[in-house]
C-alpha positions as CSV (number, residue, x, y, z in Angstrom):
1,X,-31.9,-9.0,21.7
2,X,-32.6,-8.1,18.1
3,X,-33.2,-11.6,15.6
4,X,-30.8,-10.2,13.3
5,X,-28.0,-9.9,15.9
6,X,-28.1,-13.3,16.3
7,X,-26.8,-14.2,13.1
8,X,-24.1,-11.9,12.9
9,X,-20.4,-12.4,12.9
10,X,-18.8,-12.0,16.4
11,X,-16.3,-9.1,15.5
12,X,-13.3,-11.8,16.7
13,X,-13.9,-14.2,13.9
14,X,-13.5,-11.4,11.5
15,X,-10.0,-10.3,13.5
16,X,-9.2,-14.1,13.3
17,X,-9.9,-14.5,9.5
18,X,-7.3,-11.4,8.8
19,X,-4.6,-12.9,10.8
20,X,-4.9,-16.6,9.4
21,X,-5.0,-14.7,6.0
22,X,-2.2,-12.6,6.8
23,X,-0.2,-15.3,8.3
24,X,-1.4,-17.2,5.2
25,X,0.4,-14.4,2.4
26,X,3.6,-14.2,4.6
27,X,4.3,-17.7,4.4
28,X,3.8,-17.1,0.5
29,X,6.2,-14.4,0.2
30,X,9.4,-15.0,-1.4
31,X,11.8,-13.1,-3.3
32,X,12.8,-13.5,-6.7
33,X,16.6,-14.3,-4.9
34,X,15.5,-16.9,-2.2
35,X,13.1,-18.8,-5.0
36,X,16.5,-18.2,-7.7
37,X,18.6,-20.3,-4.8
38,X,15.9,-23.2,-4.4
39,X,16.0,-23.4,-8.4
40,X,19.8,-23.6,-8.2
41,X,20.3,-26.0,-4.9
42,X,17.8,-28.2,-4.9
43,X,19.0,-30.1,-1.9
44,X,17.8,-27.0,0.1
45,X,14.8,-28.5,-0.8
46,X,15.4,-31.8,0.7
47,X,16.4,-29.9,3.8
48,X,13.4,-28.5,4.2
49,X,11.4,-31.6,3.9
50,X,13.5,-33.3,6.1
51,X,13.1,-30.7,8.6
52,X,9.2,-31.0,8.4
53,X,9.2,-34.8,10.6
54,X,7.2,-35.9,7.9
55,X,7.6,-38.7,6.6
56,X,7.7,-40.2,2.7
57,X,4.5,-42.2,2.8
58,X,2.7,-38.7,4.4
59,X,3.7,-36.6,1.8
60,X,3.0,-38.9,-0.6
61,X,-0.6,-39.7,0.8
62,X,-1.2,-35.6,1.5
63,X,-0.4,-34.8,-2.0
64,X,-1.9,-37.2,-3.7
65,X,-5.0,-36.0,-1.6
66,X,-4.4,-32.4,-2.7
67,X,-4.9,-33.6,-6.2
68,X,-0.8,-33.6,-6.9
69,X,0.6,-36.4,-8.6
70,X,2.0,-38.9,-5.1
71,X,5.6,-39.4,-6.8
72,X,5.9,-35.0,-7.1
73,X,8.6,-35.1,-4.4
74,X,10.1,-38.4,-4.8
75,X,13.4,-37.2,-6.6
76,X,14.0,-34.9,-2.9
77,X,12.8,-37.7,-0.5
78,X,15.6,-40.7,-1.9
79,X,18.6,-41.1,0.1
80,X,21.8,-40.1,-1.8
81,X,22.7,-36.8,-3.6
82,X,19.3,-34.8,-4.8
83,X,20.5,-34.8,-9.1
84,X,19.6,-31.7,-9.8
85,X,18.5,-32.6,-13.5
86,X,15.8,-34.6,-12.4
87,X,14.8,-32.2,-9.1
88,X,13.5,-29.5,-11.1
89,X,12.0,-26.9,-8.7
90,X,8.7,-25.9,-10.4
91,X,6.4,-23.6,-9.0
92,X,3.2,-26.4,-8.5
93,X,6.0,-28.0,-6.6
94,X,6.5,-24.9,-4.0
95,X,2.9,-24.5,-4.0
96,X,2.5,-28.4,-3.2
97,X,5.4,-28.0,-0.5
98,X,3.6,-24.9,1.2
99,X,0.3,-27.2,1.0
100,X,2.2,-29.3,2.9
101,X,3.4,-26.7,5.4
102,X,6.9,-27.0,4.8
103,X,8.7,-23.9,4.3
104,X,10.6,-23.5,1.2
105,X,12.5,-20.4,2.3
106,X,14.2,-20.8,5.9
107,X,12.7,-17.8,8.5
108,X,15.8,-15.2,8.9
């Protein structure tokens, strides 16, 4: 066995890299439409959270850990109607909320 072989990537990490970054750029991908109906409904938004399991205090503590401000989601995770004046869907927002793991566009 050659010294140098040692220290070179197993050819499964590399196949396992692609597919995480793959998987990683899907979950990204939204059309101009599905991002235009968030902006428009923001209780879809609530939805979604609500469909993650988790709860207020953990996405509050896992954004403000992300370096997002801990109140970003508030106005979605209050009980009553979402008021869509003060639930502006932002992009940081959808970027926070994919951070997060929740999916901002339902799977089809």
């Amino acid at each position: 066995m050659r010294f140098a072989s040692l220290f070179a990537p197993h050819p499964c990490f590399s196949l396992l890299a692609l597919l995480l970054l793959a998987a990683a750029n899907s979950a990204l991908a939204q059309t101009p439409e599905q991002l235009a109906l968030l902006r428009e409904n923001p209780e879809l938004v609530r939805e979604r959270i609500q469909e993650s399991g988790l709860t207020a205090d953990e996405i509050r503590s896992r954004l403000r850990q992300a370096g997002y401000p801990a109140n970003m989601l508030d106005a979605y995770l209050a009980e009553g109607e979402v008021d869509a004046a003060s639930a502006r869907v932002t992009d940081e927002m959808l970027t926070a909320l994919e951070m997060l793991g929740v999916p901002v566009v339902a799977a089809e």
